[in-house]
C-alpha positions in Angstrom: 139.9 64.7 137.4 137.8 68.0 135.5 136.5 65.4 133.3 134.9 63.6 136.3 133.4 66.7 138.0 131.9 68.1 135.1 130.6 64.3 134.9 129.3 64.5 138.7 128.3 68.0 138.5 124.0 67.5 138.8 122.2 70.8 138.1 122.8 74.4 137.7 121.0 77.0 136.0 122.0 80.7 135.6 120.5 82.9 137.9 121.6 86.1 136.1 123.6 86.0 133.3 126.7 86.1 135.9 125.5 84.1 138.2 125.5 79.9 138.1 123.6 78.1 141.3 124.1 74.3 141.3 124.8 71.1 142.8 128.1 68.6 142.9 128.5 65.7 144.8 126.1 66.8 146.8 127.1 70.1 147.7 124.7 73.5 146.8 127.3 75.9 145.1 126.6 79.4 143.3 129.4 81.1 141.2 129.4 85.1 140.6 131.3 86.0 137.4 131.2 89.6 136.9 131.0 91.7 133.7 134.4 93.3 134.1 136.0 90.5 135.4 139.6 90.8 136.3 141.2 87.4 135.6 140.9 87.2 139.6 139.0 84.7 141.7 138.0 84.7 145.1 137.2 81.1 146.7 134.6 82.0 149.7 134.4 79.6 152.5 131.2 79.6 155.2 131.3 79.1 158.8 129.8 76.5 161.0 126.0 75.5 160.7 124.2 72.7 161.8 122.4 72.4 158.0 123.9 72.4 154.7 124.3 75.7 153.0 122.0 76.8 150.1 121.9 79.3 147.6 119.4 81.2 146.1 118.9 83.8 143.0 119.5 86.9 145.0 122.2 89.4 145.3 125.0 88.6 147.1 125.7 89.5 150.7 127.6 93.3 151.1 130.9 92.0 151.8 131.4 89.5 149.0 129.6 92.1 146.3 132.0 94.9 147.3 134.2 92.4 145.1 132.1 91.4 142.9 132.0 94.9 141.7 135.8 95.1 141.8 135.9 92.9 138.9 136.6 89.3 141.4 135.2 86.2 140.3 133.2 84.3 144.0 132.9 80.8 144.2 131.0 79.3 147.2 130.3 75.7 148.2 127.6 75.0 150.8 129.1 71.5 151.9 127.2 68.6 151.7 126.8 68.6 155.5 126.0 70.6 158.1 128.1 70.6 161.4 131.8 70.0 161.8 132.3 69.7 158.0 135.7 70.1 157.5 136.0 67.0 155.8 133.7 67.8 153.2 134.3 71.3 152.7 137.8 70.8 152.5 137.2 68.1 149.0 134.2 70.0 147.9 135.7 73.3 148.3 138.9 72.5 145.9 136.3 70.2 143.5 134.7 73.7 142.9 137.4 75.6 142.7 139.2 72.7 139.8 135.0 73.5 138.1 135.2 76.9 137.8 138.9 76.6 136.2 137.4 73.9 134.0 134.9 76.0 132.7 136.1 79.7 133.0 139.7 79.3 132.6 142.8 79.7 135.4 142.5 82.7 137.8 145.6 85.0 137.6 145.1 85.1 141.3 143.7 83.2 143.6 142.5 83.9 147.2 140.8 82.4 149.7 138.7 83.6 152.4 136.7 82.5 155.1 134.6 83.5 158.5 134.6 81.3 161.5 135.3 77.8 160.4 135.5 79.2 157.4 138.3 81.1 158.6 140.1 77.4 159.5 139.2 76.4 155.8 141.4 79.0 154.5 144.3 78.0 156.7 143.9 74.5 156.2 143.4 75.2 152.2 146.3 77.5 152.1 148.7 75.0 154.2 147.4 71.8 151.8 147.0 73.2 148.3 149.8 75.8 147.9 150.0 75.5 144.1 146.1 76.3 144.2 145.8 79.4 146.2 147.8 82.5 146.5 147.0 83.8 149.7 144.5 83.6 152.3 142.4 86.1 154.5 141.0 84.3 157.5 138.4 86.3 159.5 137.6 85.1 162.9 138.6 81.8 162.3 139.9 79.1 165.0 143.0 78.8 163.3 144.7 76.2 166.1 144.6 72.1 165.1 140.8 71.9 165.5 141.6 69.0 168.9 143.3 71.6 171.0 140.9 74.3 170.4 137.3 72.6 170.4 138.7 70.5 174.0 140.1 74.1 175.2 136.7 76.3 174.4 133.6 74.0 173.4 134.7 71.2 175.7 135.7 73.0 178.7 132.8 75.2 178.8 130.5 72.0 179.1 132.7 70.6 181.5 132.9 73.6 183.6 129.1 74.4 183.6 128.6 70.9 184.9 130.0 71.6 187.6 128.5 74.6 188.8 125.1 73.6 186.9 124.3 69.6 187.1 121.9 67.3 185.3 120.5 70.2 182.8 123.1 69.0 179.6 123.7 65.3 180.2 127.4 64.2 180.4 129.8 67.0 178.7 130.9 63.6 176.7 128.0 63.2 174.9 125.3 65.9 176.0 121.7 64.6 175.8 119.7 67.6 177.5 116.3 66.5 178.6 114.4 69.5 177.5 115.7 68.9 173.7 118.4 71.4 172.1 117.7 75.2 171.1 115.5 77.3 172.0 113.8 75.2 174.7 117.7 74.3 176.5 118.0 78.1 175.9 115.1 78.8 178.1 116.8 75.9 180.7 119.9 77.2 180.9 118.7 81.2 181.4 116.6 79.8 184.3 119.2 77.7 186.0 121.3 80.8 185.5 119.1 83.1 186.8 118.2 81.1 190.4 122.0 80.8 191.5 123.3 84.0 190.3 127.0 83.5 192.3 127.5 80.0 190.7 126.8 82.0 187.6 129.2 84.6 188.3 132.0 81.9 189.0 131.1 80.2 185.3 131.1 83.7 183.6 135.3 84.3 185.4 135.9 80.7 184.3 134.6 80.7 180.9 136.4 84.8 180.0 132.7 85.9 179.3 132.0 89.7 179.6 128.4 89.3 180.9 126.8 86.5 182.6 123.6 86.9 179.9 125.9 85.3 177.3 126.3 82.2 179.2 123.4 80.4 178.0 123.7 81.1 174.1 127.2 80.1 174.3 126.8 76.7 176.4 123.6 76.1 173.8 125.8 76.2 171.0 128.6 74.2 172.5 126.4 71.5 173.4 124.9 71.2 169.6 128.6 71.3 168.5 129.7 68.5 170.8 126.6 66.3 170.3 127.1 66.6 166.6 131.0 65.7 166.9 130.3 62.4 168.6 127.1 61.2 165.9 130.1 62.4 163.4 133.1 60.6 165.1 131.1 58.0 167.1 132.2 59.2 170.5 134.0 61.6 172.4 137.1 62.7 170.8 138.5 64.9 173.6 140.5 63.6 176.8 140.9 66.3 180.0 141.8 63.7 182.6 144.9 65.6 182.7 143.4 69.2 182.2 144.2 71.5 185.2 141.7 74.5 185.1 142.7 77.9 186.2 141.4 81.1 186.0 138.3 81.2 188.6 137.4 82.4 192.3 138.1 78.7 193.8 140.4 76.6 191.4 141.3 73.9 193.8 137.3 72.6 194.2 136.5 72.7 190.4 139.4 70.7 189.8 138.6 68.2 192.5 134.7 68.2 191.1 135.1 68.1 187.3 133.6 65.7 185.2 137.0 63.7 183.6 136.2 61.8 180.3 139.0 60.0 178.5 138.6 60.2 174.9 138.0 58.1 172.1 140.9 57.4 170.1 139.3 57.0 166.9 137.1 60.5 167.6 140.2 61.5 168.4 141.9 61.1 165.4 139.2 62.0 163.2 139.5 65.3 165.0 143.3 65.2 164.3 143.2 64.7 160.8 140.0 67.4 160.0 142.1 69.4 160.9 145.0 69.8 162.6 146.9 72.9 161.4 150.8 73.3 161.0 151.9 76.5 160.8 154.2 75.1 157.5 152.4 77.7 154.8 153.8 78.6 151.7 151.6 81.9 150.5 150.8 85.2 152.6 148.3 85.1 155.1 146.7 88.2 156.7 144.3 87.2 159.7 141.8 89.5 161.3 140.0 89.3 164.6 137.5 91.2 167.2 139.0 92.1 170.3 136.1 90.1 172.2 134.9 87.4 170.4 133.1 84.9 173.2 133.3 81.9 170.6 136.2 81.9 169.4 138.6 84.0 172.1 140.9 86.5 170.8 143.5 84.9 172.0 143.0 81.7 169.7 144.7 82.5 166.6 147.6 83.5 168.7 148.4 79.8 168.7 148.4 79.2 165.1 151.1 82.6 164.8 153.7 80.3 167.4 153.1 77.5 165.0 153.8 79.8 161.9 157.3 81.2 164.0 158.0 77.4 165.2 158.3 76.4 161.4 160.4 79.8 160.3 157.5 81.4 158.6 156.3 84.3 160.0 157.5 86.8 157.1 154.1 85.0 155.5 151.8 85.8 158.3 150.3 89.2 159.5 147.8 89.0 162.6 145.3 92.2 163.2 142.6 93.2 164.9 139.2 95.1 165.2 138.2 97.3 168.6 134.8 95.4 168.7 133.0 93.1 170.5 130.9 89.8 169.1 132.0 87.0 166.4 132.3 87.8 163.4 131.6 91.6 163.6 134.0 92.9 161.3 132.4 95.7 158.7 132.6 94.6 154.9 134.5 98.4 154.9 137.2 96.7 157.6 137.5 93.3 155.1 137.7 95.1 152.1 140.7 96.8 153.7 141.9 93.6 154.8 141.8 92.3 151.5 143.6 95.5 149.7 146.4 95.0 152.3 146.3 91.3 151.3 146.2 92.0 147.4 148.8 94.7 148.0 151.6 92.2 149.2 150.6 90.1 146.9 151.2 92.4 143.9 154.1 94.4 145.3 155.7 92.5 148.0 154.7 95.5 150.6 154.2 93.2 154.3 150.7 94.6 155.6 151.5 96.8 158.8 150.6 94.5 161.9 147.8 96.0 164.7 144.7 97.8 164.2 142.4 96.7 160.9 140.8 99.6 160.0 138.0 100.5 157.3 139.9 102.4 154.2 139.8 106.2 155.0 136.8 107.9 152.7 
């Protein structure tokens, strides 16, 4: 198995004399080795993007270099796709981490990290891989089987603007806006928006949004998810024929007027196996979340903790949280005290305190 990735691996060059940007099977990686390197390895997994990540001969970002310095070993792949690339990050994720051992030697420790998607790449790495990885610290992540939570957030929303905001997205099934994605549906969606400000209200209750302004960047991105699901899949992988939805100022007409799409059951079960989740994990796992996060609800990850209790393992998982609003807004002061608390119960066995994540007193 090395044998054959050192064979596939195509390019690399060092950088710095710590630093080694490539390519393997397709897939941009860079590795940071530092001087004082501890014997420790950190495996870093991105979040969603509709392009391939790439690499580049410059420093790395503040939160993964306040490691670095600490002595850790990074590794990042950039996936050999862009979109929902589970799939591929999950194989080309543990073919670098197998490269690095190959060429540096095993890790004392191994942890895995990830924002976002990234943050369901560590659970899903953790839960498949035990032997590999020795804990995980997801940040943000949709940690819920990927079905449930992308037909809960992205696919509801596009359902539930439909109603209130016809013939601008196409069918929430396959959205095919006429003005084109990005910034030109942007501009669509902020004027339809702005002309029917009470149907805009309704959408903001329905869809747990703190302003009405972030309506349009949220249904944007949605859209570009779900479109890129079904060229990915080949159709609609999510069902809501049977979805009641609750939560707004007239429940009884929204469910009478919804678009209902039945899904496709091989979409489906592409979406089943990248990835559902199981709760079954076998290392610690310290999760950290905003408060407000409009893309990923604060309440998501909640879901993966009932699966972790379902299978008799919550001694192995610690949920937290920040006081902020956004995705992704945790400080690299907040993570690296995430990851202290992580490395702490790793080392000593000391559980990290559930509730607030705060940065590491100065």
């Amino acid at each position: 198995m090395l044998r054959t990735l050192a064979a596939l691996f195509l390019l690399a060059f060092a950088a710095t004399a710590a630093t080694e940007i490539g390519a393997m099977n397709g897939a941009a990686f860079r590795i940071d080795k530092p001087d004082n390197y501890n014997g420790r390895l950190i495996v870093y997994c991105h979040g969603y993007s509709s392009a391939p990540g790439a690499f580049k001969e410059s420093p790395l970002n503040p939160i993964l270099a306040q490691f670095h310095d600490s002595g850790y070993a990074i590794v990042q792949s950039g996936y050999s796709t862009g979109g929902w690339a589970v799939e591929q990050a999950l194989r080309e994720t543990e073919a670098l981490r197998e490269y690095f051992i190959n060429k540096h030697g095993k890790p004392s420790r191994t942890i895995v990290m990830g924002h976002s998607m990234g943050g369901l790449l560590t659970v899903a790495l953790v839960e498949r891989f035990p032997a590999s990885y020795d804990a995980g610290l997801p940040l943000c992540g949709a940690l819920s089987p990927s079905l449930s939570f992308a037909s809960n957030r992205e696919f509801d929303a596009l359902v539930l603007f439909n109603y209130f905001f016809p013939d601008i997205l196409g069918p929430a099934s396959n959205p095919a806006p006429p003005s084109g994605f990005g910034a030109p549906l942007g501009k669509s969606l902020t004027a339809a928006i702005t002309a029917a400000p009470d149907k805009a209200e309704a959408l903001r209750q329905w869809l747990g949004l703190k302003k009405v302004a972030e309506i349009p960047g949220l249904i944007s991105f949605m859209a570009s998810i779900q479109a890129e699901l079904v060229r990915r899949t080949g159709a609609n992988p999510f069902d809501n024929r049977d979805t009641v939805y609750s939560g707004g100022p007239d429940d009884q007409s929204v469910n009478r007027g919804v678009e209902r799409h039945a899904a496709n059951p091989k979409a489906m079960d592409y979406m089943r196996t990248f990835v559902t989740t199981t709760g079954r994990i076998e290392r610690p796992m310290l999760a950290v979340h905003t408060t407000y996060d409009p893309i990923v609800p604060a309440s998501s990850p909640n879901a993966y903790r009932d699966l972790v209790q379902l299978n008799g393992k919550s001694g192995l998982f610690v949920q937290r949280f920040v006081a902020r609003d956004g995705h992704c807004t945790m400080s690299a002061p907040e993570i690296s005290a995430a990851f202290a608390d992580l490395v702490k119960w790793l080392d000593s066995g000391v559980r990290p305190a559930h509730g607030e994540q705060l940065p590491v007193p100065k």
